[in-house]
C-alpha positions as CSV (number, residue, x, y, z in Angstrom):
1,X,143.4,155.2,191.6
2,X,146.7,157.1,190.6
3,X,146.9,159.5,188.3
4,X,150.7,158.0,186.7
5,X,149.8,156.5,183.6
6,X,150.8,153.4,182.1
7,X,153.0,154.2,178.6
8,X,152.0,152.5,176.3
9,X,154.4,152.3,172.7
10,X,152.5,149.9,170.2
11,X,154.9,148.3,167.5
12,X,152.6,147.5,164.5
13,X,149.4,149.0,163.4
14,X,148.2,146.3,160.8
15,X,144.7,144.6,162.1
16,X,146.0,143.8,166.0
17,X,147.9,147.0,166.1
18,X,144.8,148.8,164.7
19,X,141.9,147.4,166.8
20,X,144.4,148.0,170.0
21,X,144.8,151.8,169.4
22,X,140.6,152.4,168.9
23,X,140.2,149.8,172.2
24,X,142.5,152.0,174.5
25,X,140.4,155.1,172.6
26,X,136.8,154.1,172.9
27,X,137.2,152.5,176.4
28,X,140.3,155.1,177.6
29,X,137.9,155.9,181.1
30,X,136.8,152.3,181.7
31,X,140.4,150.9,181.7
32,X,141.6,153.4,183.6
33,X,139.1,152.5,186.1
34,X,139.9,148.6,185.9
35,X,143.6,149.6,185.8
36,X,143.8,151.5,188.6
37,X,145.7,154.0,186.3
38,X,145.5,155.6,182.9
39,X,146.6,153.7,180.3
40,X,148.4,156.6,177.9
41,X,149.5,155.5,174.1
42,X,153.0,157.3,174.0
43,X,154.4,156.1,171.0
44,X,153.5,153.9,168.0
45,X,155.4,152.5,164.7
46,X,154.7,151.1,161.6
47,X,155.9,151.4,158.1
48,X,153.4,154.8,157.8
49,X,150.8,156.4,159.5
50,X,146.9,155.1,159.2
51,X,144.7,158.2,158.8
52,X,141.4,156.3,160.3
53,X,143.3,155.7,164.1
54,X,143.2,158.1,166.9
55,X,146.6,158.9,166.7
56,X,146.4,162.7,167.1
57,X,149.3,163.7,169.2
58,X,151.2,160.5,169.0
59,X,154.7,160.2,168.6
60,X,155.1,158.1,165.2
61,X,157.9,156.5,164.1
62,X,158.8,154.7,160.9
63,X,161.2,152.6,162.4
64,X,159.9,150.0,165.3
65,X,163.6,149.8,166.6
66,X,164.1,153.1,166.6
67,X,160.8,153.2,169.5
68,X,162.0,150.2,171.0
69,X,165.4,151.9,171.7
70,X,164.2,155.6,172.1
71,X,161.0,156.3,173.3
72,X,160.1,156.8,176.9
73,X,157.3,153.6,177.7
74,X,156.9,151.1,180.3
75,X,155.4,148.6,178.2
76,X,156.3,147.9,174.4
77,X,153.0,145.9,172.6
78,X,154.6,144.1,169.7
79,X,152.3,143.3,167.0
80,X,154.0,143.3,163.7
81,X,154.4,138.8,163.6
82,X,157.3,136.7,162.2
83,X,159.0,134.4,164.7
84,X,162.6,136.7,164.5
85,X,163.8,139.9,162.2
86,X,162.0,143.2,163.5
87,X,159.5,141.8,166.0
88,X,162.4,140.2,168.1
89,X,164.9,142.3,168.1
90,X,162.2,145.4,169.4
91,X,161.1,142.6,172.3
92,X,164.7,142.2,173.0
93,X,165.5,145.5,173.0
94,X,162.6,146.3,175.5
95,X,163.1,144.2,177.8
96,X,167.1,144.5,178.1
97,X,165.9,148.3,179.0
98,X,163.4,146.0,182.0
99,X,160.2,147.3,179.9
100,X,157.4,145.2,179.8
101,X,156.3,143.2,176.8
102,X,152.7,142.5,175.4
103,X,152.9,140.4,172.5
104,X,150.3,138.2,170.5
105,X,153.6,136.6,168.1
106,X,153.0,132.7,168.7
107,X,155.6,131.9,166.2
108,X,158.6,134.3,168.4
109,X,157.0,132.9,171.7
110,X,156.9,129.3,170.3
111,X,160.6,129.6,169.4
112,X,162.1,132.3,171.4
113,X,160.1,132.2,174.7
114,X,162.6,130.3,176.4
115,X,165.4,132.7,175.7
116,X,163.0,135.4,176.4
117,X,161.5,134.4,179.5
118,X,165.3,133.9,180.9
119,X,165.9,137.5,179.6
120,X,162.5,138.7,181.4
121,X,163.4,137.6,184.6
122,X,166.7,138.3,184.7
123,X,165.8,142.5,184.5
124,X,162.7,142.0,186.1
125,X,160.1,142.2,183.1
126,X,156.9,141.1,182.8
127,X,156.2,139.5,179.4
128,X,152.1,139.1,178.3
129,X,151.2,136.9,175.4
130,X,147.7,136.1,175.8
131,X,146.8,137.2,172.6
132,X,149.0,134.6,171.1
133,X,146.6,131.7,171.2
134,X,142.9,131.7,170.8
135,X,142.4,135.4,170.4
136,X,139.7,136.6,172.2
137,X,139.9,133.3,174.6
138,X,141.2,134.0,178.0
139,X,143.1,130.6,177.9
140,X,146.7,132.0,178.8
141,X,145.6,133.5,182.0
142,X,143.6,130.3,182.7
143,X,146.5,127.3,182.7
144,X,149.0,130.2,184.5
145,X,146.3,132.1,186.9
146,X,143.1,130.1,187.1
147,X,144.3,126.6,187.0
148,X,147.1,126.8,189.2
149,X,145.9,124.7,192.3
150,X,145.8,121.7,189.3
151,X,148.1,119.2,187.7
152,X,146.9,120.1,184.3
153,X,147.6,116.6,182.1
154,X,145.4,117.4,178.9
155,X,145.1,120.2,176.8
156,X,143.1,120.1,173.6
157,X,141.5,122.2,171.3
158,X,140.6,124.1,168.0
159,X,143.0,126.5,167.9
160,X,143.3,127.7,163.7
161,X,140.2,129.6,163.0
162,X,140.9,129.2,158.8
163,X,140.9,125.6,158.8
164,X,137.5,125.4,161.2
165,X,135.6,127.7,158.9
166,X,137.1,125.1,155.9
167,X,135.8,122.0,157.5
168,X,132.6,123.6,158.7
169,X,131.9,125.1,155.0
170,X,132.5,121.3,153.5
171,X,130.4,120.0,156.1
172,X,127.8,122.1,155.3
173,X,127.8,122.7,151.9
174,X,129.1,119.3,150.6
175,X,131.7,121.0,148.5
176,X,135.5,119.8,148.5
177,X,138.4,121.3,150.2
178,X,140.3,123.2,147.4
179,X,136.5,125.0,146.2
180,X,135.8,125.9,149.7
181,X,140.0,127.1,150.3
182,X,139.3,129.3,147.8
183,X,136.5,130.7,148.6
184,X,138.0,131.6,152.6
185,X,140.8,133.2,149.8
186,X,138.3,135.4,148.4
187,X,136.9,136.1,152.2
188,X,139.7,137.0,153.8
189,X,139.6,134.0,156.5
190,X,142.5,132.4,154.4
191,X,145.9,134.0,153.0
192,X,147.1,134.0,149.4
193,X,149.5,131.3,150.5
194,X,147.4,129.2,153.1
195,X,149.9,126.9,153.7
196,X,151.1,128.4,157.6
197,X,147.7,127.5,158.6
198,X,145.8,124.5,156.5
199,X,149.3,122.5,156.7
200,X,148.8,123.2,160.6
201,X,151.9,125.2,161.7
202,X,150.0,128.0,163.5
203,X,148.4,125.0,165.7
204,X,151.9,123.7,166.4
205,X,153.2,126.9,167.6
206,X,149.9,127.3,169.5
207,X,150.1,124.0,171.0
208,X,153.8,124.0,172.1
209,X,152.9,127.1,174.3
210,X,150.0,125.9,175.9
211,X,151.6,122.5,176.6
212,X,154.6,124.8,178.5
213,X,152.2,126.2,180.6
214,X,150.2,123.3,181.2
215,X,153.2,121.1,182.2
216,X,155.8,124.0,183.3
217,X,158.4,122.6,180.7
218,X,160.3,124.9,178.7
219,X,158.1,125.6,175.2
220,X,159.4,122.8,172.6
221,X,158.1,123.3,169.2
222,X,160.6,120.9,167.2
223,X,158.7,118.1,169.3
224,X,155.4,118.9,167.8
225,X,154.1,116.3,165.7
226,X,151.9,118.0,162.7
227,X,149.5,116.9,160.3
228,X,147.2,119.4,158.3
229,X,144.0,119.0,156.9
230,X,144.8,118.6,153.1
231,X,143.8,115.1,152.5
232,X,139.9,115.7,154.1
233,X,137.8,115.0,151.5
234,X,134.1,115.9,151.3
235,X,133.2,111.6,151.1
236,X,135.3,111.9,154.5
237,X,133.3,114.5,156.1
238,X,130.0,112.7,154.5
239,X,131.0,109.4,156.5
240,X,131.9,111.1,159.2
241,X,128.6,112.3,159.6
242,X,126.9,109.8,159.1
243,X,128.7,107.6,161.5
244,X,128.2,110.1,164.4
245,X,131.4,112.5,164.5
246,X,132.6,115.5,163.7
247,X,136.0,116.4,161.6
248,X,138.1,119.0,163.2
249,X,141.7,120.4,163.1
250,X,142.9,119.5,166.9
251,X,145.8,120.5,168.5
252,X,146.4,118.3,171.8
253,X,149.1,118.2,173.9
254,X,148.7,115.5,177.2
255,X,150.8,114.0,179.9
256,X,150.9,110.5,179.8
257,X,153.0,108.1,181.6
258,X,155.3,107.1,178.6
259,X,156.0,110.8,178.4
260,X,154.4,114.3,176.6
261,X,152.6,114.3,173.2
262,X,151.9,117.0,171.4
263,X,150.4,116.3,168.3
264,X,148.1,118.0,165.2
265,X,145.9,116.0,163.5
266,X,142.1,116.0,161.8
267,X,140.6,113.9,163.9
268,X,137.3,112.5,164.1
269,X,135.2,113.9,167.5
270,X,132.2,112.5,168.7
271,X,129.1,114.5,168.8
272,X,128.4,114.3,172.5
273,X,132.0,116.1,173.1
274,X,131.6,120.2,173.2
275,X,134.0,120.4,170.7
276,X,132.1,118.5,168.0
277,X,129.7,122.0,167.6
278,X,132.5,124.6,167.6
279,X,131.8,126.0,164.0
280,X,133.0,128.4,161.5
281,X,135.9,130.5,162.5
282,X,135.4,129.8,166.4
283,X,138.1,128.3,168.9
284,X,137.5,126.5,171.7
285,X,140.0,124.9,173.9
286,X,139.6,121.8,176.3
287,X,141.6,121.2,179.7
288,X,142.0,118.3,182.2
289,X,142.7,119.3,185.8
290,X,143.2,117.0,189.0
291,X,141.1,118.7,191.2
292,X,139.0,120.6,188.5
293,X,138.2,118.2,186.1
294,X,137.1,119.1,182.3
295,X,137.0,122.5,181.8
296,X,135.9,124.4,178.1
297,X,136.7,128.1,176.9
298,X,135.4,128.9,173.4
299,X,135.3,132.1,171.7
300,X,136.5,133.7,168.4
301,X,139.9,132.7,167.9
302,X,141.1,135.8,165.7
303,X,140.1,139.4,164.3
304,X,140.7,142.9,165.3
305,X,138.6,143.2,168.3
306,X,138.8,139.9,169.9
307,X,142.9,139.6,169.7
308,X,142.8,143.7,170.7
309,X,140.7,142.9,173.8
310,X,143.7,140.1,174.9
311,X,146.3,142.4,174.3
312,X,144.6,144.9,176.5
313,X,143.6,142.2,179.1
314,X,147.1,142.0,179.9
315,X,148.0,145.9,179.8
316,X,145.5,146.1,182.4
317,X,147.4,142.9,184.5
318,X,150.8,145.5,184.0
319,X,149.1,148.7,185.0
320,X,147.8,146.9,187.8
321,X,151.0,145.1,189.3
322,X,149.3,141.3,188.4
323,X,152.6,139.7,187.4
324,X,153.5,135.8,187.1
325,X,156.4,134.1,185.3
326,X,155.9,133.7,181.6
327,X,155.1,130.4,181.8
328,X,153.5,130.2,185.1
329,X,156.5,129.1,187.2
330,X,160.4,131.0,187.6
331,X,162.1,130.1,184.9
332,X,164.7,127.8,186.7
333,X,161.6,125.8,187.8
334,X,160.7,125.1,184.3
335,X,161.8,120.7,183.7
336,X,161.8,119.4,180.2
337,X,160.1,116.6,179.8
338,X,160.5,113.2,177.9
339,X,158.5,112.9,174.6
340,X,156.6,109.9,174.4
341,X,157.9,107.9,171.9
342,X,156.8,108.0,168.2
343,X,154.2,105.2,167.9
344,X,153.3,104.4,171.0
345,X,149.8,106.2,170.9
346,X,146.4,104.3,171.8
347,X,143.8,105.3,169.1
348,X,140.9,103.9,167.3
349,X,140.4,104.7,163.8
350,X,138.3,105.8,160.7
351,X,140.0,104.5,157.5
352,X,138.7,104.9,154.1
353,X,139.8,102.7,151.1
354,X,138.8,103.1,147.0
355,X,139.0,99.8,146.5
356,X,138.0,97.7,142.5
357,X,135.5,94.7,143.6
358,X,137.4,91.7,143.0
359,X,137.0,88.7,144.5
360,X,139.3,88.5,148.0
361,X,139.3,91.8,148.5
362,X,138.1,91.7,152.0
363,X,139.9,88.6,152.7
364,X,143.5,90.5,152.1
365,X,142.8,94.0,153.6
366,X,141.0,91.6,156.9
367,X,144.7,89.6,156.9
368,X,146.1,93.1,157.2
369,X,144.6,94.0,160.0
370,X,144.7,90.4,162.0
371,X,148.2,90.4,161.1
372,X,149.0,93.5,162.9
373,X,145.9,92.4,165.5
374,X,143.9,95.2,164.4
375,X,140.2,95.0,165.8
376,X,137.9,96.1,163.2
377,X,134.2,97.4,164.6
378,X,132.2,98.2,161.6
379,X,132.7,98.6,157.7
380,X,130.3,100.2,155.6
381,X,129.7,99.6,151.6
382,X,127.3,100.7,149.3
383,X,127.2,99.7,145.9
384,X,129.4,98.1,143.4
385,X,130.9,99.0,140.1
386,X,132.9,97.2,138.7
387,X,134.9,98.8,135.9
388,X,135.7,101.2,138.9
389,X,136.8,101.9,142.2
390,X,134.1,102.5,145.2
391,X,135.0,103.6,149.0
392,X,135.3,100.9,151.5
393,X,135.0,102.7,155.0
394,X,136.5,100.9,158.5
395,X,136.3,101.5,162.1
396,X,138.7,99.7,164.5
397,X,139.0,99.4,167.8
398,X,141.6,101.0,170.2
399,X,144.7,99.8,168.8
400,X,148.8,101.0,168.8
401,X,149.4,103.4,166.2
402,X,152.7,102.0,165.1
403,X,150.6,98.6,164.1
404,X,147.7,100.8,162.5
405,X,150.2,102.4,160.2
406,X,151.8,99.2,159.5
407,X,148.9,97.5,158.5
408,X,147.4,100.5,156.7
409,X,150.9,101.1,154.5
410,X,150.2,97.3,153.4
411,X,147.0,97.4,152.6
412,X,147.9,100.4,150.5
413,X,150.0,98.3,148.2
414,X,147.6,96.0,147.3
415,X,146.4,95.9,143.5
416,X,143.0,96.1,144.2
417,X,143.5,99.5,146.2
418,X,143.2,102.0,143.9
419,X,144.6,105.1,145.9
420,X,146.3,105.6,149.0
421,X,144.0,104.9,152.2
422,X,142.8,108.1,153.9
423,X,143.4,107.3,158.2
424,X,142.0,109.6,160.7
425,X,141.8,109.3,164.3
426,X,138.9,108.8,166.5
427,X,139.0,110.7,169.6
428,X,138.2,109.1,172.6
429,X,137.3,112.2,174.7
């Protein structure tokens, strides 16, 4: 063990920034053992100073470019978010000077990490970004270190922590989505404008970098295909239940032979599948190797500690002289790949209709579905009313999505349907 520390300057002391300064505190002698070094907090920024953190003798400054530019470090952790402004430029800055980079910003590494990884090797930097998906969920360092020796062609998983504690809550407490949104407001498991994550956009930029480092293509968010989880309904969730699945928020990216698809959707998961019983504000991620097989990581996907023991996990990689590409190969070895094209996707399907009970119902939404030679397995109805429309609820077979949407819009427009039909994928896992 050397007695040269590893200089730490920390860019953003909000929840991240905070639980990484008491982490590199409370644990300073057992990193420096697992480090082979000291790791020393030289620096730190942030719009002002919190009283609670260790900070005693800590260079502070106001201004993160400022640190970026001027302080004497060897690896800049960015944690203030925001895929450009600030947290960019102080990455950029960094590693023009060949500083390392920890980050946990899946939004800059989702759009910029092509640029950056260019820039990283080019002054021989090391960028870490393991705390960018999953939080506490060593699943960066798994697809780049521990899956190596595989062709990787699936990668699947839970990977927004607010919309899992959403879905679980209805599940459990029958209640619809917008009472239990607000009540993850009131929590804290939800921001004032939820949007980012219900709508699925921190999946997507999630997704695209684990499907980079799963597949060794450059990161491709625009190709992302993203659904969110607005339309669940607690009669959803009810059905779903009782026909033997869970609902979850899945981000899945896999390697097929028609190209790569990377997709977020709700989608319906049967309860033999690990993921079906990932509840609350858990992650859990799913990967397909060729000599491996199926392998699942699950953990807590966010918070001060868990994201704070990622960051570290990779100051401890740096102090050590553990270095790989940013996404797992040189960056001139990194191949785009086709996308598969829109609509070609195998699924079958849940769909729910509210439908009045008029004679011929049946016969028109069944000469939707053979017309687009939709298989239909079961259909479940309870009840009738009517002076008022009751839920019809389908399963079909395996079938192309293009024809399911087809034959869903036109059953839609029928008179006797009294609101649009609700579709959700059934994985297949």
């Amino acid at each position: 063990m050397t007695t040269t520390p590893l200089k730490i300057a920390i860019a953003g002391l909000g929840t991240v920034g905070g639980g990484t300064v008491q982490l590199l505190h409370e644990h300073a002698d057992l990193l420096a053992q697992r480090a082979g070094r000291p790791l020393r907090l030289v620096a730190c920024a942030a719009l002002a100073k919190p009283a609670e953190l260790p900070l005693e003798g800590v260079p502070f400054f106001t201004d993160a470019r400022a640190m970026a530019g001027d302080a004497d470090y060897d690896v800049l952790v960015e944690l203030i978010g925001g895929s450009g402004g600030i947290a960019l430029d102080v990455v950029t800055t960094a590693l023009e000077k060949g500083r390392h980079v920890v980050t946990a910003n899946k939004a800059m590494i989702a759009h910029h990490g092509v640029h950056l990884a260019r820039l990283a090797e080019t002054t021989g930097a090391v960028i870490g970004f393991e705390a960018s998906v999953g939080g506490g969920i060593p699943i960066i360092k798994s697809l780049r270190e521990g899956l190596a020796g595989n062709r990787v062609t699936t990668v699947m998983g839970i990977l927004n922590g607010t919309c899992n504690y959403i879905l679980t809550t209805m599940r459990e407490s029958g209640r619809d989505f917008a009472d239990v949104l607000a009540e993850a407001q009131r929590l804290g498991y939800a921001e004032a404008d939820p949007s980012f994550d219900i709508d699925g956009i921190d999946t997507a930029h999630k997704l695209a970098i684990l499907a980079s480092l799963a597949f060794a293509a450059p990161v491709d968010i625009e190709s992302v295909s993203c659904e969110g989880i607005r339309h669940v309904s607690a009669l959803d969730i009810r059905y779903a239940d009782e026909l033997g699945y869970r609902i979850k928020l899945l981000g899945v990216a896999s390697l097929t032979d028609a190209g790569v698809e990377t997709r977020v959707y709700p989608a319906m998961v049967p309860l033999s599948f690990p993921l079906a019983h990932v509840g609350g504000v858990f992650n859990a991620v799913v990967t397909e190797g060729d000599f491996v097989g199926r392998t699942v990581l699950e953990g807590r996907g966010a918070g001060a500690r868990p994201t704070a023991s990622a960051v570290v996990s990779d100051l401890v990689d740096i102090a050590r002289g553990r270095t790989t590409p940013t996404f797992g190969v040189p960056f001139g070895a990194l191949a785009p790949r086709p996308k598969a094209p829109a609509g070609a996707r195998r699924s079958a399907y849940y769909i729910r209709l509210m439908v009045r009970d008029e004679p011929g119902v049946f016969a028109e939404i069944a000469a939707a579905l053979r017309d687009e030679r939709v298989s239909m397995e079961q259909v479940i109805q309870r009840g009738r009313a009517p002076s008022e429309a009751v839920p019809v609820v389908m399963t079909v077979h395996e079938t192309g999505e293009a024809a399911m949407l087809r034959a869903v819009d036109r059953i839609g427009r029928l008179p006797t349907v009294a609101e649009p039909p609700r579709l959700i994928r059934i994985e297949s896992l």
